[in-house]
TIKELUM-273002 format. One line per field, with one value per residue (C-alpha): residue number from 1; x, y, z. Coordinates in nm, 2 decimals, decimal comma, padded with zeros to 4 digits. Each point is the difference from the previous one (the first is absolute). Layout:
N
n c(NUM:...);
east c(X:...);
north c(Y:...);
up c(Z:...);
END
This chain:
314
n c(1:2:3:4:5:6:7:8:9:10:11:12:13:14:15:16:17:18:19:20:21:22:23:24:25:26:27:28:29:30:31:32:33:34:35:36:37:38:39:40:41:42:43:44:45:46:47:48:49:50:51:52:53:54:55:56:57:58:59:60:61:62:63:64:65:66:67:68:69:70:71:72:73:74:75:76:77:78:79:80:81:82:83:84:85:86:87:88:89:90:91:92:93:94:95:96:97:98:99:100:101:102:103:104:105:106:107:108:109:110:111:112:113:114:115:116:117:118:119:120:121:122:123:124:125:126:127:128:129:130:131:132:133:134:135:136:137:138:139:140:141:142:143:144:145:146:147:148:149:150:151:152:153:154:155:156:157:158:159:160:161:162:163:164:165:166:167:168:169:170:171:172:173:174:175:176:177:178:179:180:181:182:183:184:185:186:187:188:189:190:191:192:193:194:195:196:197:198:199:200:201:202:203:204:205:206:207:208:209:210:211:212:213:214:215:216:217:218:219:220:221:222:223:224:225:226:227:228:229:230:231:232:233:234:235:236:237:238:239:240:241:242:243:244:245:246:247:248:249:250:251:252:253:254:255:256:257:258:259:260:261:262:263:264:265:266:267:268:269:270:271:272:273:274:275:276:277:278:279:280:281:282:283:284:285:286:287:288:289:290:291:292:293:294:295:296:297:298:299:300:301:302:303:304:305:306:307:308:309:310:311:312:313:314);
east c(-00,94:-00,32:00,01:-00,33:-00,25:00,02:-00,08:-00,32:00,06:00,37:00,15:00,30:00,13:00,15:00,27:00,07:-00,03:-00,33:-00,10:-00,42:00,11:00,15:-00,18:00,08:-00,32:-00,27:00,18:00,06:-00,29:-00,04:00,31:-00,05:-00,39:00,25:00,24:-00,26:00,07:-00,34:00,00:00,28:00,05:00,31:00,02:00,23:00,29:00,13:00,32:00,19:00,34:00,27:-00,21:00,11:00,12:-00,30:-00,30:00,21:00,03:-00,32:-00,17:00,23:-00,13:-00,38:00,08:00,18:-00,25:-00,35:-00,10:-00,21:00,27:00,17:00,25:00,06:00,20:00,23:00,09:00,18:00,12:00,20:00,25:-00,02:-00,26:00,27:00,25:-00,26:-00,11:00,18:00,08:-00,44:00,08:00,00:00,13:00,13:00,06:00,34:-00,07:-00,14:00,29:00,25:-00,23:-00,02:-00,39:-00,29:-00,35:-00,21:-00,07:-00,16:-00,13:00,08:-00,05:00,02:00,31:00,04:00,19:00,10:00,11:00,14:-00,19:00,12:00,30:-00,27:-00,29:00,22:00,20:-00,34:-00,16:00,38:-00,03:-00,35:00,16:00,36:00,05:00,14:00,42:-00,02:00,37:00,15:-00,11:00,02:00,24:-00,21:00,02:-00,21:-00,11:-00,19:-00,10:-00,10:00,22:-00,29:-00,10:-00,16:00,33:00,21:-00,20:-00,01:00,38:00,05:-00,23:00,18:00,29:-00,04:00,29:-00,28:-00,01:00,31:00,11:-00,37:00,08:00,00:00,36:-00,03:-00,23:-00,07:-00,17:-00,10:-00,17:-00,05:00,11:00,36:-00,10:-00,27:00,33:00,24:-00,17:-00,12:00,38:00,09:-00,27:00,09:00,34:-00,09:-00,29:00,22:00,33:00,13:-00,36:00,13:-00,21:00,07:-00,16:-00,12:-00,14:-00,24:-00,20:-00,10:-00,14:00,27:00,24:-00,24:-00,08:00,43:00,03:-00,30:00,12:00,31:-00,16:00,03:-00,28:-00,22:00,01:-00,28:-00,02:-00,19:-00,24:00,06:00,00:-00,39:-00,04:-00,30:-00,20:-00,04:00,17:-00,04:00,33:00,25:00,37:00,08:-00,02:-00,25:00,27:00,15:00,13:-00,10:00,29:-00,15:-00,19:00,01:-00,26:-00,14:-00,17:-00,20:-00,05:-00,28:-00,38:-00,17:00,03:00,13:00,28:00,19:00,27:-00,21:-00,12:00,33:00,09:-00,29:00,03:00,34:-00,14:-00,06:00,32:00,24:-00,17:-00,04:-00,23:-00,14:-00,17:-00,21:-00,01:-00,29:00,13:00,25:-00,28:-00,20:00,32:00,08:-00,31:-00,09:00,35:-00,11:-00,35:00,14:00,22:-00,25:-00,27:00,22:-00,18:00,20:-00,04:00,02:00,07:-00,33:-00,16:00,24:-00,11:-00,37:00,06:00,20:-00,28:-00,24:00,23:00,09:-00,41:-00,05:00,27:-00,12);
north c(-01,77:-00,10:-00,12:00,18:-00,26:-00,15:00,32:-00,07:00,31:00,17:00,15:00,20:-00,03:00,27:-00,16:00,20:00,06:00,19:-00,02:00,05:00,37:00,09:00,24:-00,21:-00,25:00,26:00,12:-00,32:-00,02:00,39:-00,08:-00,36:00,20:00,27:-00,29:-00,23:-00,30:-00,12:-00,23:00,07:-00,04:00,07:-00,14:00,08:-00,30:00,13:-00,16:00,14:00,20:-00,27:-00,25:-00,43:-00,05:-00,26:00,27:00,15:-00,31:-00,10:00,34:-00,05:-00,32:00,07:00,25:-00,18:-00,32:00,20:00,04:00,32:00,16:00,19:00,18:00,22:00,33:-00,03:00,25:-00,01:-00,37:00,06:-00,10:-00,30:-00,15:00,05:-00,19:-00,29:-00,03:00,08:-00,40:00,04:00,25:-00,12:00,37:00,28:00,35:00,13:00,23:-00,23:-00,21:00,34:00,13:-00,37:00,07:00,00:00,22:-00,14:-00,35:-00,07:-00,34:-00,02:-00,28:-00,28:00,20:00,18:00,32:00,24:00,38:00,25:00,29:00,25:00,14:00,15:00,09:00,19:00,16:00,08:00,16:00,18:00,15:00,12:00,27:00,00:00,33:-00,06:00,04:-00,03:-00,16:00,23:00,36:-00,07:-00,25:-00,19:-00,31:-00,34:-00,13:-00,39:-00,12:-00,36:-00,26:-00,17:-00,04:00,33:00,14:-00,17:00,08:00,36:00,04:-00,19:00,24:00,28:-00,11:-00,13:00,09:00,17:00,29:00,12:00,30:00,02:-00,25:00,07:00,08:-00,25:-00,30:-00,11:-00,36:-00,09:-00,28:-00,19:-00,36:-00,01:-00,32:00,21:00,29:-00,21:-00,18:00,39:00,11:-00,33:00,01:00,41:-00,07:-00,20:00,23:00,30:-00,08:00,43:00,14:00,16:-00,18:-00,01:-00,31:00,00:-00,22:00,20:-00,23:00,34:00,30:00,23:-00,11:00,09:00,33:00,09:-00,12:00,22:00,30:-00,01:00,00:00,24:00,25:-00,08:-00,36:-00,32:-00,20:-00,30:-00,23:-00,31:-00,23:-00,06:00,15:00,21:-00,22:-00,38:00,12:00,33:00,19:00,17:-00,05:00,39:00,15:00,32:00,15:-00,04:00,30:-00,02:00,17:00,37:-00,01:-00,42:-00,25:-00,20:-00,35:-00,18:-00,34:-00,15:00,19:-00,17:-00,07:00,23:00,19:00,12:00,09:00,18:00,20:00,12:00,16:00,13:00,19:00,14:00,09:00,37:00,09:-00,30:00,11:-00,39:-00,17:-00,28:-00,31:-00,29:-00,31:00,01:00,05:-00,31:-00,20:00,04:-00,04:-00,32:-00,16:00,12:-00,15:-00,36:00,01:00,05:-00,30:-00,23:00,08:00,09:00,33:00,29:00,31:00,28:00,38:00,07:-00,31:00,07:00,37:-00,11:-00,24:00,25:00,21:-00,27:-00,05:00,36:00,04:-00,33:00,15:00,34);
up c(01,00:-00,15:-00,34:-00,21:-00,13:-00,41:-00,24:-00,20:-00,15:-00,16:00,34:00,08:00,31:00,27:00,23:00,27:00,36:00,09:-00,36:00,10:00,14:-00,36:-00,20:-00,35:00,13:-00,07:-00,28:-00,19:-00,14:-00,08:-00,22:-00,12:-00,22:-00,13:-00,10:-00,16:00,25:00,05:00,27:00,14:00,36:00,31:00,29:00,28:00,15:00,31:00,12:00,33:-00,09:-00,04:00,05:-00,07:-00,35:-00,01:00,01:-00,30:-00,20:00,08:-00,14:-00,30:-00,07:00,03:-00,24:-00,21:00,00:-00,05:-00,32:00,06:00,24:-00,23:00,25:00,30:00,04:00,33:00,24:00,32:-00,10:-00,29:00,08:00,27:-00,31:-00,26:00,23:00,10:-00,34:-00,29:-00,07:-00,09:-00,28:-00,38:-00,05:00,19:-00,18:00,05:00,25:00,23:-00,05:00,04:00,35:00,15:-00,01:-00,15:00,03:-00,31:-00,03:-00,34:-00,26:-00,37:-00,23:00,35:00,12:00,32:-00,01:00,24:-00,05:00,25:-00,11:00,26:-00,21:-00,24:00,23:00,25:-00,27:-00,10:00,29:00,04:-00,32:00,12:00,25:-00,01:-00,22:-00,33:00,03:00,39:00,08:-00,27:00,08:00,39:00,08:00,32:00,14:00,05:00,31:-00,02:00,33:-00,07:-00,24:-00,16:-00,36:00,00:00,17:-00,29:-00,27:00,10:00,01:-00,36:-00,12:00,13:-00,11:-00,37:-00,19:-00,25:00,21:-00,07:00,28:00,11:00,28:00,41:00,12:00,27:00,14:00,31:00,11:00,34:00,11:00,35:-00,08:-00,18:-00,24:-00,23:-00,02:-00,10:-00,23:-00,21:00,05:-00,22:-00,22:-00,07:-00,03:-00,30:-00,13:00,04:00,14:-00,02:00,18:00,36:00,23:00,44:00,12:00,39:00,23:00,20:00,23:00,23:-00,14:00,14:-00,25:-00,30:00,19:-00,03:-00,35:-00,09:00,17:-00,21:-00,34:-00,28:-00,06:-00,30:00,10:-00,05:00,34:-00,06:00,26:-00,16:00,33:-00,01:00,35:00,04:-00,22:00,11:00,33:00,12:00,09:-00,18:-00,07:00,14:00,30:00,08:00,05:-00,37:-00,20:-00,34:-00,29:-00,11:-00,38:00,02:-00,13:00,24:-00,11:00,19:-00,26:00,23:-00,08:00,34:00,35:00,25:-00,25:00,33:-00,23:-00,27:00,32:00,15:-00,37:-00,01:00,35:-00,15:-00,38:00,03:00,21:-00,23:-00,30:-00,05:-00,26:00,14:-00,19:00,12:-00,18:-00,25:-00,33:00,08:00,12:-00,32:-00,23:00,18:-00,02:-00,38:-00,11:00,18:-00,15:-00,31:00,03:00,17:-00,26:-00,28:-00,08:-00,14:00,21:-00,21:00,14:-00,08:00,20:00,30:00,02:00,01:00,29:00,19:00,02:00,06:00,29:00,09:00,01:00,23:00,25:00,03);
END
């Protein structure tokens, strides 16, 4: 990890893993005119996946000790940075403290605070394409591969007692390593102790393929593992059967989206909608920017830099 120099100028920063490759550093400063933040800069911190608590602390710190760094939005590390540095925080929204991680990390008034943002950005970006009374007129089922803060923020959402009977009948988890599964079963236990969720450890993609062919129809299967972006693969099989009339949601935008593809080879004869990650992607990072610059994103403002974006990309 290489620590960016002093800011001479207010500076965001983007931790993640191959953070130059990310669409959000051309667009940056396409959104920070239509927000007003002159002079605003971001700059990338790359830091390998589950890397030495020390690179995390260390980032923390530079943060925390430049007075022109004025935060960072965190991906991949949300986690393992949460766990290696909480003890750095002066305050730590509820939600981070609920999820065990953090994606925003923000300054107020000398104070460090850090905010899981990913229970509102990928309720968000669900609300976006999940048809409105989904669980209730069809009855489907949840599939999550990956147990990560996107994974557990995804299944709170789905689950908030708000929603009344317009909930999934069932949820699966499935994850490769058996530490990041236990820890969401405990920490959904407590968020929703009644939701009807099947934990599995699935460290080959044969045992994903079986718990997909046994879904509902008019089902959401999720990519939530980070495969296909920073490391190319996916956590299915080619030979996968995708549930008839199912939503399909790929949560990554870049890299090789092997799992976006093999919907998509099934779409027409599944009748499956499928989704790529861009309206998370801009919902994540307009919630940190907000926070890091304390600007209020309005509907209107947020509309006009999703088409700034959706103009960039195409």
């Amino acid at each position: 990890m290489k620590l960016p120099d002093k800011a001479t100028q207010p500076t965001m920063y983007f931790i993640g893993v191959t953070t130059e490759k990310s669409s959000i550093m051309k667009l940056f400063p396409l959104w920070a005119k239509e927000l007003g933040l002159d002079g605003a800069v971001l700059k990338g911190i790359d830091i390998t996946i589950h890397a030495p608590e020390e690179d995390y602390r260390k980032a923390v710190s530079f943060i925390k000790d430049d007075p022109l760094s004025s935060g960072a939005l965190v991906t991949t590390h949300k986690i393992d940075l949460y766990n290696a540095c909480k003890d750095l925080f002066d305050f730590l929204d509820p939600y981070a403290q609920a999820f065990g991680e953090l994606s925003s990390i923000s300054k107020k008034d000398g104070r460090l605070a850090g905010h899981a943002k990913d229970p509102i950005s990928s309720g968000l970006a669900l609300e976006a394409f999940v048809p409105k009374n989904f669980w209730h007129d069809h009855g489907g089922e949840v599939f999550i591969m990956g147990a990560g803060g996107s994974a557990r923020a995804m299944a709170a959402y789905l689950f908030d007692k708000n929603k009344g009977t317009n909930i999934p009948s069932k949820m699966y988890v499935a994850n490769r390593s058996t530490p990041r599964l236990e820890s969401m079963k405990e920490i959904m236990k407590q968020l929703c102790p009644a939701a009807p969720i099947e934990y599995h450890h699935c460290p080959e993609v044969t045992v994903n393929d079986n718990i997909l062919k046994k879904l509902k129809p008019f089902s959401l299967i999720v990519n939530a593992t980070g495969l296909g972006k920073d490391r190319p693969g996916s956590p299915l099989s080619d030979q996968c059967e995708f549930p008839q009339n199912s939503l399909v949601w790929e949560i990554n935008y870049r890299g090789d989206l092997l799992f976006m593809h093999q919907a998509l080879r099934q779409k027409e004869k599944k009748n499956l909608t499928v989704e790529d990650g861009w309206i998370y992607f801009i919902h994540g990072w307009t919630q940190v920017i907000a926070e890091v610059f304390h600007v209020d994103i309005t509907d209107d403002l947020f509309n006009r830099i999703e088409n700034i974006s959706n103009s960039f990309r195409s």
